[in-house]
C-alpha positions in Angstrom: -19.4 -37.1 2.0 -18.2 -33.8 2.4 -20.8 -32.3 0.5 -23.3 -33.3 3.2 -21.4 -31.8 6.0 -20.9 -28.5 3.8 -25.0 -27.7 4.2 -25.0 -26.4 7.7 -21.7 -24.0 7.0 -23.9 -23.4 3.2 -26.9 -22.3 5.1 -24.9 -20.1 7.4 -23.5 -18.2 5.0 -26.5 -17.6 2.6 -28.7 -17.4 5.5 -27.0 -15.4 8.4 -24.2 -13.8 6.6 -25.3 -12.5 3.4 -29.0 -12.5 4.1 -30.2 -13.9 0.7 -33.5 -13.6 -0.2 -36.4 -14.8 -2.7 -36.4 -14.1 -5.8 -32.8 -12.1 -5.5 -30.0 -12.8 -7.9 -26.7 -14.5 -6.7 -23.2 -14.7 -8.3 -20.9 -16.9 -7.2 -17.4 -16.6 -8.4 -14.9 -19.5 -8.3 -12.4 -21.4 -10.1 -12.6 -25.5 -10.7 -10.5 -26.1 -7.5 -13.1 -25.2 -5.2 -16.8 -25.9 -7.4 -17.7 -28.3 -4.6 -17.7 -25.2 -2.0 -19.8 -23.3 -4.9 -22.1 -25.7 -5.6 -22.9 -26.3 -1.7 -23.2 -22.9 -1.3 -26.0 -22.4 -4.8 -27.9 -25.6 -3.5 -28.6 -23.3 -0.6 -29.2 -20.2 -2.6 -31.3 -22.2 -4.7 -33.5 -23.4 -1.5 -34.1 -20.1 -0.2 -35.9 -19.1 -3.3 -33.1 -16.8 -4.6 -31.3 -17.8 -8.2 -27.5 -18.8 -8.1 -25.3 -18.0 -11.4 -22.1 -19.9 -10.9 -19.0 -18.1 -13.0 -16.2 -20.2 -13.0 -13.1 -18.1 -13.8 -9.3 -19.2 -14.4 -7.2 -19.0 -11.3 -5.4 -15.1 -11.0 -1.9 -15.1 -11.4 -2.0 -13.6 -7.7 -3.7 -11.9 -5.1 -5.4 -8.4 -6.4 -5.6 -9.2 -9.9 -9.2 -8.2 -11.7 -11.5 -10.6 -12.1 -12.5 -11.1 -15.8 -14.1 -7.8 -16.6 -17.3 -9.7 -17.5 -17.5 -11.1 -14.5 -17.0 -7.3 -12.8 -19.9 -6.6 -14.7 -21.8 -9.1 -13.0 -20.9 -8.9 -9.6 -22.0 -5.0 -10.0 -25.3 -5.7 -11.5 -26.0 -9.0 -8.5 -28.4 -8.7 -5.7 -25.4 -10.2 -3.7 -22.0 -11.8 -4.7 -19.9 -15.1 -3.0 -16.4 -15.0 -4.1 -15.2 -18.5 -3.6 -11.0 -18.2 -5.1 -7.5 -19.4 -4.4 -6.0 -15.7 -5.3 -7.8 -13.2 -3.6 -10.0 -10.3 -5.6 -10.9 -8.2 -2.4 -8.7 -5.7 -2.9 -9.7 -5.0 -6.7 -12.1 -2.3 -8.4 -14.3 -5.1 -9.3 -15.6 -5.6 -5.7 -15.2 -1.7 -4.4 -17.4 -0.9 -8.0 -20.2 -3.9 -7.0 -20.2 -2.6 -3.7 -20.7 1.0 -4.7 -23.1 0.0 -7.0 -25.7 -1.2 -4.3 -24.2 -5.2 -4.4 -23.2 -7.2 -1.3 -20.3 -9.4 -1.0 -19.2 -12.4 0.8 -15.7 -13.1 0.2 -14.1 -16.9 1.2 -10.7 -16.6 0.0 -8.6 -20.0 0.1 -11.3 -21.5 1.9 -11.4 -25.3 2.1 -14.6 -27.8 2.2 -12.6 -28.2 5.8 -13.0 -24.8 6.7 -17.1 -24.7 5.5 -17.6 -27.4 8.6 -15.2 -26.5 11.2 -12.9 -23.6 12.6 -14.0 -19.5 12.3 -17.2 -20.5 10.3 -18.5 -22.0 13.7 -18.4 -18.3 15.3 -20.8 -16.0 16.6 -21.4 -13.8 14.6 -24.2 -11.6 16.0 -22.1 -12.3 19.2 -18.9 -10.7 17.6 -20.3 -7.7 15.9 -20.6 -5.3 19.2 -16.7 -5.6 20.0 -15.9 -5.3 16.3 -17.6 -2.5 15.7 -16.2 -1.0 19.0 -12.8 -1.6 17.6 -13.4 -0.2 14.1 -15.2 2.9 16.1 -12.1 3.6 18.1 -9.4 3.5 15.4 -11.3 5.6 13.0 -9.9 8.7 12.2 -7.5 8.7 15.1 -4.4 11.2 15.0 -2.0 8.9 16.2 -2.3 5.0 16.7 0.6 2.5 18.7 1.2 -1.0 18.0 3.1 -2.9 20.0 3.5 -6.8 20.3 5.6 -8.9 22.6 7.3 -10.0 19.7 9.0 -6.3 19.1 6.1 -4.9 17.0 6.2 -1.4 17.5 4.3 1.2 15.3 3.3 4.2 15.2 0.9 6.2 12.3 -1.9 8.4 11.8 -5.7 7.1 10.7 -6.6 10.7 11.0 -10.0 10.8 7.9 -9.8 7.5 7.9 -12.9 5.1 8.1 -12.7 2.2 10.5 -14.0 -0.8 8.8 -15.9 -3.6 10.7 -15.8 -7.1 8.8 -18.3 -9.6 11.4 -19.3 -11.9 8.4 -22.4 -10.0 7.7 -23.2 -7.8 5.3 -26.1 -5.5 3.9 -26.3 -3.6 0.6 -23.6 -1.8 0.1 -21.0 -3.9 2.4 -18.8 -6.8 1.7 -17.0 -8.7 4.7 -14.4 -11.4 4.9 -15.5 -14.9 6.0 -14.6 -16.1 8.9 -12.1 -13.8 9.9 -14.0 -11.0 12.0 -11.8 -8.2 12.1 -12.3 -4.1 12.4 -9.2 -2.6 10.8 -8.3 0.8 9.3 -5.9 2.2 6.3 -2.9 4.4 7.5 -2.7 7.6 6.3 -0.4 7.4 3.4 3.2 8.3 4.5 2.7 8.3 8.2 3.7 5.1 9.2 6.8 4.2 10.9 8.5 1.7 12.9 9.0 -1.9 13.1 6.9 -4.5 12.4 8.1 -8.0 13.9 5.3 -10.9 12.5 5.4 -14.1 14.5 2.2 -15.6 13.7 1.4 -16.4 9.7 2.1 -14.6 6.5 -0.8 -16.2 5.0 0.5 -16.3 1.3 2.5 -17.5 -1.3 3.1 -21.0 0.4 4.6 -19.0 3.7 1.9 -19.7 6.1 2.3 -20.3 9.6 5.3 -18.4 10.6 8.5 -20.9 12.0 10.7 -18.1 12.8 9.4 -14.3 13.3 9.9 -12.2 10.2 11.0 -8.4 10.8 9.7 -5.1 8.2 11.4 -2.3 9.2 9.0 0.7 8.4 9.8 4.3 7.0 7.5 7.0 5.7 4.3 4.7 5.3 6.5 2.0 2.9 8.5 -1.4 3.7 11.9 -0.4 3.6 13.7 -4.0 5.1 12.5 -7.5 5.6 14.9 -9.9 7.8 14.5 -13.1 9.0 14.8 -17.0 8.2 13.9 -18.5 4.7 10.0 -17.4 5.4 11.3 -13.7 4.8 13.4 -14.0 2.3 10.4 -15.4 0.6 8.3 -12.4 1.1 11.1 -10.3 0.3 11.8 -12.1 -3.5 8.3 -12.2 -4.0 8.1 -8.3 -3.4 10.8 -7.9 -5.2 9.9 -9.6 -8.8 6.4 -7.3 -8.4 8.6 -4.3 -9.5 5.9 -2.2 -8.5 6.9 0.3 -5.3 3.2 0.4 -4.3 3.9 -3.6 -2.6 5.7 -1.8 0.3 2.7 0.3 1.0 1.7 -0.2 4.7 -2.2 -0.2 3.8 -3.6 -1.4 7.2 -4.0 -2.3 10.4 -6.2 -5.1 11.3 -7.6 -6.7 14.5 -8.4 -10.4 14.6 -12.1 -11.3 16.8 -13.0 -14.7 16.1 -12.6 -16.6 19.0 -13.1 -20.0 16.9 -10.3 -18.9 14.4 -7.0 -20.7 15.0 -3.8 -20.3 13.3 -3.9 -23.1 10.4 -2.0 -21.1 7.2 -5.5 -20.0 5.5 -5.6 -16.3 5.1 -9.5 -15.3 6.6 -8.6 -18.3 9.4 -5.5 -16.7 10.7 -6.4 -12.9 10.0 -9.2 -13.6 12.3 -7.6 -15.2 15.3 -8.8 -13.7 18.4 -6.0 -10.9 19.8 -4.1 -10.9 16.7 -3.2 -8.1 14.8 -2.0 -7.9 11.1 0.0 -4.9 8.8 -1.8 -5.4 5.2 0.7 -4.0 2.8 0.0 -3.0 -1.0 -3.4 -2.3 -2.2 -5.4 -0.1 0.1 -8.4 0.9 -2.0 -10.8 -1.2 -0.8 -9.8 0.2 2.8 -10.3 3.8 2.6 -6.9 4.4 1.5 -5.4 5.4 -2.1 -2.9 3.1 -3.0 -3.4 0.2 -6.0 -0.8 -2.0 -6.2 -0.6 -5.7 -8.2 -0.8 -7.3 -4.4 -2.3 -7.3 -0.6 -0.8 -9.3 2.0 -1.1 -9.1 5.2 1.6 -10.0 7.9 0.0 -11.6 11.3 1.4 -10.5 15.0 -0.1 -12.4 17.8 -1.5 -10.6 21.1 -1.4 -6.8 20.2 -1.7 -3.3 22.3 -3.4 -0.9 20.6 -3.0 2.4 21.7 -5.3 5.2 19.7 -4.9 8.5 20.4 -4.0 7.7 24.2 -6.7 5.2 24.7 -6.5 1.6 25.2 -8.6 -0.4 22.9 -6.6 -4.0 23.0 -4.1 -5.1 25.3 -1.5 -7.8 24.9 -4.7 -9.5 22.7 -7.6 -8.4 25.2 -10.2 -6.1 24.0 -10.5 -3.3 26.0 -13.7 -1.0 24.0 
């Protein structure tokens, strides 16, 4: 039955979001978990007059591990590429190559056949798109940025040459957006970061999800250099830890959350997109404008932000000010 109720969020993202057309040529990447959301989604590529190639992959051993480098190949030579996965491959060469390459990408990271009917998927998009690209606009190469939260965020850095990037669900050739978090967010100059960043909302990852008790990252120098807290930290902490890699503590963006039909549920691009929230991504920041590459991304979620760039107000206490 949920197969049926799948077609209108199908048709919204083949239709509005990515924009598929006749006679283009469609990957969809998934694993066996979620072939029912990938199959939904190529009935509907398939109906447009477009042709869907399903690769099914096996599940990466975690977030911001390569895709089979076949599969790379393929999502650089598409017309436009779903990525439909439990471990997340945004923040991988694979997608920043098919992008460069002329590709664009939809990416539904731990989404459910829920989350294809109901929650962030029911947004306006079009609606969105002005504010977030306001946001991105404003954070963009500023020389000094402030976040604050009424949790005890507080944290400062420098986005001076940095891109702002604007994710609304809606992409052209050349782009690739999350779905259904809209967010504009930027990459902190490496090293400039500092401060502390106090999450109270989710930690969308590794079985953490919505947060019970706030967890603390004290910041120094652009890297993670403490994590305190109940048993949700210590589980970000270990899982840090057993990377052994010191790009993990990384502080590799700054995200704003703009969906107003998002709502805090545990699912990574449902909480990232909550409207007023901000979130600290930490690892990988290739994909973002940055330079780091590290065997993980996660991002750490803050509800109602200030966001102070370069003595101008663009959110406060979660209201959008640009």
């Amino acid at each position: 039955m949920e197969n049926i109720y799948m077609s209108r969020g199908a048709s919204k993202v083949v239709n509005v979001c990515a924009k598929i057309k006749p006679g283009e040529q469609v990957l969809i990447v998934t694993e066996l978990s979620r072939l029912s959301i990938a199959q939904a989604l190529a009935t509907e590529v398939y109906r447009v007059g477009a042709e869907p190639a399903i690769c099914i992959m096996e599940p990466r051993k975690q977030d911001s591990e390569e895709p089979p480098k076949e599969i790379a190949a393929a999502m650089k030579a598409s017309d436009a590429f779903l990525s439909v996965v439990g471990k997340s491959i945004t923040h991988t060469h694979a997608v920043k190559d098919a992008i460069a390459a002329g590709s664009r990408g939809l990416v539904l990271t731990h989404f459910t056949e829920e989350m294809m009917i109901h929650g962030g998927i029911e947004g306006d998009f079009e609606e969105a798109k002005r504010v977030c690209t306001a946001m991105a606009e404003g954070m963009a190469g500023a020389e000094k940025i402030v976040l604050t939260s009424p949790g005890g965020t507080h944290l400062e850095y420098s986005a001076k040459g940095r891109r702002g990037n604007k994710l609304y669900c809606m992409v052209e050739p050349g782009q690739f957006s999350t779905l259904p978090t809209v967010e504009a967010n930027v990459s902190p100059l490496e090293g400039t970061a500092n401060g502390v960043i106090v999450a109270d909302g989710s930690i969308p990852y590794i079985g953490i999800g919505v947060l019970e008790e706030p967890v603390t990252l004290k910041v120094e120098n652009g890297r993670i250099v403490d994590i305190s807290g109940g048993y949700q930290a210590k589980m970000l902490a270990d899982n840090l830890a057993s990377k052994n890699d010191p790009n993990v503590y990384n502080v590799a963006e700054h995200g704003v959350g703009l969906n107003p039909r998002c709502h805090f549920c545990g699912f990574m691009l449902e909480d990232e997109g909550v409207f007023g929230s901000c979130h600290i991504g930490i690892g990988t920041s290739i994909t973002l404008g940055g330079t780091v590459k590290a065997s993980c991304h996660y991002d750490v979620i803050m509800k109602n932000g200030t966001i102070v760039a370069d003595g101008k107000v663009l959110m406060e206490n979660g209201v959008p000010k640009v």
